[in-house]
N, C-alpha and C positions, 0 to 999 in steps of 0.2 A: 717769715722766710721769704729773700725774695730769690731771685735763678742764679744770683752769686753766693749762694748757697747751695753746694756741690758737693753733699757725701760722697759721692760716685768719680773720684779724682778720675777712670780709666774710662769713665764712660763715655763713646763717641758720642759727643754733642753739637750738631752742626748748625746752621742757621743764615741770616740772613740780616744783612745791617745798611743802612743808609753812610754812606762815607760822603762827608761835607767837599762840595764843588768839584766829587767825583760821580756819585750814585751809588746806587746797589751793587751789595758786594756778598759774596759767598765767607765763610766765618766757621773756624773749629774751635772749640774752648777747649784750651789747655790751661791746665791750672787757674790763674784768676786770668790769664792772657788772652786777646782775642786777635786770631790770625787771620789775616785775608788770605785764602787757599784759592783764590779765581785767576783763570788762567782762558788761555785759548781752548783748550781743550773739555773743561768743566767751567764754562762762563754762568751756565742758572745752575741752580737746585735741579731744573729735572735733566739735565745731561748729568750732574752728578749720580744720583739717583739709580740712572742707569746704566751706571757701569757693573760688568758683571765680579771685580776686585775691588767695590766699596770698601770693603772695611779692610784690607789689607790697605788700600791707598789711604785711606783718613789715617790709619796709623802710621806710616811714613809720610807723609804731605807735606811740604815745605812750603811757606808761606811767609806773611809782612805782619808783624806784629803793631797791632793798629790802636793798641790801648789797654788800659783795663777794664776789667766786670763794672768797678765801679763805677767810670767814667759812662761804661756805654749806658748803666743805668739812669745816673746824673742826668743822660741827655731824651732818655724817652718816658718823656713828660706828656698829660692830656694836654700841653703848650706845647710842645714842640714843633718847631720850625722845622718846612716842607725840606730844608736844609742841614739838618743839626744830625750831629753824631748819635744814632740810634737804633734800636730795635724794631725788625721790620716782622710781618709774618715769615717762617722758614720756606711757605711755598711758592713759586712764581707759574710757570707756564703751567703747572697743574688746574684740570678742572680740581673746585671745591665740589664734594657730595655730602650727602648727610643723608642718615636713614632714622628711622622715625620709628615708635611700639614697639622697641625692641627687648622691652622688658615688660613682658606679656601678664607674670604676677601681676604687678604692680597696677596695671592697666586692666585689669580683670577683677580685681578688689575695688580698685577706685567707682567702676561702673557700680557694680553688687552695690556700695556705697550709697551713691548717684541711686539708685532704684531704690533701694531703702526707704530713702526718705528720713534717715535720721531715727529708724526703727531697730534699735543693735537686735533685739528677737528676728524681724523679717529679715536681716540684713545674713544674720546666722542659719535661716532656713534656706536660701539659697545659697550658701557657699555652702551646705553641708551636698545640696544637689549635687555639687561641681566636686565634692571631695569625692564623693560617688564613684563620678566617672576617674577621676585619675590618681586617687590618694589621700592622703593626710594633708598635705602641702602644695597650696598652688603653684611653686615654684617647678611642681614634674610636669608642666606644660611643656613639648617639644613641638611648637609651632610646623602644623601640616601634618600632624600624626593622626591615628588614627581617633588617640585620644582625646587630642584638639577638637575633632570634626566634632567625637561627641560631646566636648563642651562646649560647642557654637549651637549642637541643637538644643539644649539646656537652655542656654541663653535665649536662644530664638523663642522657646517655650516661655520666656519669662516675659518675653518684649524686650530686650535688653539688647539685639544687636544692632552694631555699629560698623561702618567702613574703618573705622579706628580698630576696631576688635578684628576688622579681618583681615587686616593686614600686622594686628598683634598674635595672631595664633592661626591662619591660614596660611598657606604654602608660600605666599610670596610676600618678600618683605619690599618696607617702603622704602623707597629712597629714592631721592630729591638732588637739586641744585639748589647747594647752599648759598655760594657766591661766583661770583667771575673770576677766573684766573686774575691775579694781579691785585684783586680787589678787597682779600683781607687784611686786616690790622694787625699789629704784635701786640708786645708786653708795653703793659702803660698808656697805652691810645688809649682816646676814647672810642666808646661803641656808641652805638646811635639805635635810637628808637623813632620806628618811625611814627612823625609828629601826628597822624589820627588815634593813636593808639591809647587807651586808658587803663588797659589791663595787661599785663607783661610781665615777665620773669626772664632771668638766666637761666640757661643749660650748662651743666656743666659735663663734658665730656671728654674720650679720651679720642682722640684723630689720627686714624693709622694714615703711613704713607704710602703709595704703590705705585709701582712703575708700570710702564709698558705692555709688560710683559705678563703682568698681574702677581708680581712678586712683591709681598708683604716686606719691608727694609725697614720700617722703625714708624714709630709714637711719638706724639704729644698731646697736648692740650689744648682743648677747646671751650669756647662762650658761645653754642650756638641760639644766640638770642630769638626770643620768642614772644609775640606777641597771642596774647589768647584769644584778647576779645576778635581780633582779626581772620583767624583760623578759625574759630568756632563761630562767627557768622556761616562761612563754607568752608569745606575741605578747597575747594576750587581756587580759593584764595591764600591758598599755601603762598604759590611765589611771591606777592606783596607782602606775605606774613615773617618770609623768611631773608627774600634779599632786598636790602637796603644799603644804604651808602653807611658805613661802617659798622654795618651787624655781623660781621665774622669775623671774631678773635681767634688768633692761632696762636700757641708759642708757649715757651718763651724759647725752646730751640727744640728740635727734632732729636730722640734720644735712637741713633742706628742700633737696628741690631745685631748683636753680635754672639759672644759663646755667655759673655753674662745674662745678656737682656735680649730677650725672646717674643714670642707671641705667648707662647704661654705664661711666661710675666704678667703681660696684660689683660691675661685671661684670669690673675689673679687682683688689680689692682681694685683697689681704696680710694676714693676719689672726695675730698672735701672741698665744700665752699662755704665764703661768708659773705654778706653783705653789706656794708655798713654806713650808714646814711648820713648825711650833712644833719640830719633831723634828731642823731643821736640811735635810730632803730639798727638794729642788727637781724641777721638771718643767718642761720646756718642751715648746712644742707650735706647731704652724704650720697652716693652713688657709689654701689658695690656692682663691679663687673663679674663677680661669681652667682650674680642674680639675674644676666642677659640671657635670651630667652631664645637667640641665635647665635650660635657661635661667629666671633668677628670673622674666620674664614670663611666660614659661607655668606656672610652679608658680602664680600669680596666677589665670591665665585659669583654671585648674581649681579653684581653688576657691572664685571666686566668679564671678557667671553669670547665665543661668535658672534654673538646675538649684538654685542655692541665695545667697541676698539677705544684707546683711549694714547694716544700716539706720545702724548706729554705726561704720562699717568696722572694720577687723581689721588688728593686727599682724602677721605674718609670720615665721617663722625660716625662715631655707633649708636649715640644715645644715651637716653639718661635716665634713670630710675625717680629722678627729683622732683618732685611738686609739691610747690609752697603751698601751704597752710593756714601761714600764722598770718592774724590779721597785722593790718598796720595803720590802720583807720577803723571806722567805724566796724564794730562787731558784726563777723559772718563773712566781709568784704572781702577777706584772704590779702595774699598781698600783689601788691603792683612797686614798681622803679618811681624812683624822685629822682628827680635830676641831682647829678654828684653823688649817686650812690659810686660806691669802690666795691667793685667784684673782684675777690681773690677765688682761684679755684689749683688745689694744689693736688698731689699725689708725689708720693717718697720718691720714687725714682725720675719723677719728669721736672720738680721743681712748682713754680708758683706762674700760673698766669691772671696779670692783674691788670684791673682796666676800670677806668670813669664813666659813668654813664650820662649821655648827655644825647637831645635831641637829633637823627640821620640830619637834619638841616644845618646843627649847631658844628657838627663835625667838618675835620676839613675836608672836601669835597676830593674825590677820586678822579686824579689828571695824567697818573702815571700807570696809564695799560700794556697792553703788549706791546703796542707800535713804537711807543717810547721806550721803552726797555731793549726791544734791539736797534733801533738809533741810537741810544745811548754804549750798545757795547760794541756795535759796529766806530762808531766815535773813537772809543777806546781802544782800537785795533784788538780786540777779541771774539771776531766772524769775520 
């Protein structure tokens, strides 16, 4: 499947594309058609964004029919020229954020796990502790409850807390700067790892969009690339672990929302990825958003507010349930990235985002930030 592949013929799909010896250009998919919709009026993605008649505008918008799906596919290649007809990330002046533990099961077995030691008996006498306090099912964690507290002191009783764990089921959730405005990748680029890293995976997520205002408008997909061994030296080393010269995929177009597609939509979605190696290895992977362990509005209401403004709005990641497993070398190893792995990570209604993997150094280097983005549309007579 790749994003020209559109069961959803009505679905607002808007984005963002490179137009050759002009620039970045604003984009609605109609049918297999791609329309430049950029004007003086909605020049980025975040003046669109925040218009209070989106989606009645995206469905009148008149625009320049600049190609087909296919073409625009043809041209966003892990090769492509800093010039060639392509697929860009759909955000521009938006901060990127990302929140992290946000699927508090998942992350509360894995420790039980980790303490274990490989003992299923010990492993089963402490999850029976924690079913104790909240049920049958780790899944009735509600992060900050009263419940929670009592499965932090359980834990605590075990030796098993973590700043991970408490920001997986303590009152405030994590969230981070994923990348720089301007600084994510689309559909087909490559991602970048950065070159100390030896232990690494993909994230596969879903990335709400928000404006200003803190008004949730629409979904898509996210690679928020991750390096382990870096993060688990410190927590302190998030930001080298997390922003790198093309470690944030976004795309392959922002799905607005409308009377079909919802937040509640994506409070239902299914999220798959695979991985598939130059070496012949494969990796599949699944994230269910009916198993996050904060509802995506409230990761929203904390991070923007009084307490802190966001004039361009901000992207979003939620998170991911997924942690590899499977070895791919030596037994126990788990896995890590080879160079030219191909990450697809798809979901029914958003389509497919797909990407090379190849060393932050080998990538091509990030030259078009803000300041060139409005030179470029001042240039253009649109400011």
């Amino acid at each position: 499947m790749l994003p020209h592949d559109n069961p959803y013929p009505k679905a607002l799909l808007v984005g963002r594309v490179w137009r050759p010896a002009l620039g970045p250009a604003l984009v609605i998919l109609r049918d297999d058609r791609v329309i430049d919709i950029t004007n003086a009026k909605t020049p980025t993605m975040r003046d669109l964004l925040e218009r209070d008649d989106l989606v009645a505008y995206l469905q009148s918008a008149k625009g320049e029919d600049i190609g087909s799906l296919n073409d625009l596919v043809a041209g966003s290649t892990p090769n492509a020229g800093e010039d060639d007809f392509r697929l860009l990330a759909p955000c521009d002046l938006q901060a990127v954020k990302a929140s992290g533990v946000t699927f508090a099961a998942s992350m509360v077995e894995r420790v039980i796990e980790e303490k274990a030691a490989g003992d299923a008996d010990r492993a089963e006498e402490i999850r029976a502790r924690v079913r104790a306090v909240i049920g049958d099912s780790l899944s009735g964690i509600v992060p900050g409850s009263p419940a929670a507290m009592q499965v932090k002191s359980v834990l605590l009783a075990e030796g098993m807390w973590s700043q991970y764990l408490e920001v997986g089921i303590g009152p405030d959730a994590e969230v981070f700067t994923k990348s720089q405005p301007m600084a994510a990748v689309g559909w087909g680029a490559r991602v970048g790892l950065h070159p100390i890293s030896t232990w690494n995976n993909p994230e596969p997520e879903i990335v709400l969009a928000i404006n200003s205002r803190g008004q949730i408008v629409g979904a898509t997909l996210g690679n928020d690339v991750n390096l382990r061994d870096v993060e688990g030296r410190s927590a302190l080393l998030l930001g080298k672990a997390k922003d790198n010269n093309a470690s944030c995929a976004i795309g392959p177009f922002l799905r607005v929302f409308d009377g079909d597609y919802t937040l509640d939509t994506v409070r239902q979605a299914e999220l798959s990825m695979k991985v598939t190696g130059e070496d012949g290895f494969t990796l599949d992977g699944r994230s269910s958003m009916t198993q996050i362990s904060r509802d995506p509005a409230s990761i929203v209401g904390q991070t923007i507010g009084a307490h802190h403004q966001y004039p361009d709005g901000f992207f979003l990641f939620l998170g991911t349930m997924f942690a590899p497993v499977k070895d791919r070398g030596a037994a126990g190893q788990g896995f890590t990235h080879h160079m030219g792995d191909r990450v697809d990570i798809w979901e029914d209604q958003l389509g497919v985002l797909s990407n090379t993997v190849r060393l932050s150094t080998e990538c091509p280097p990030w030259r078009f930030g803000t300041s060139a983005l409005m030179r470029n549309l001042a240039g253009r007579g649109l400011l």
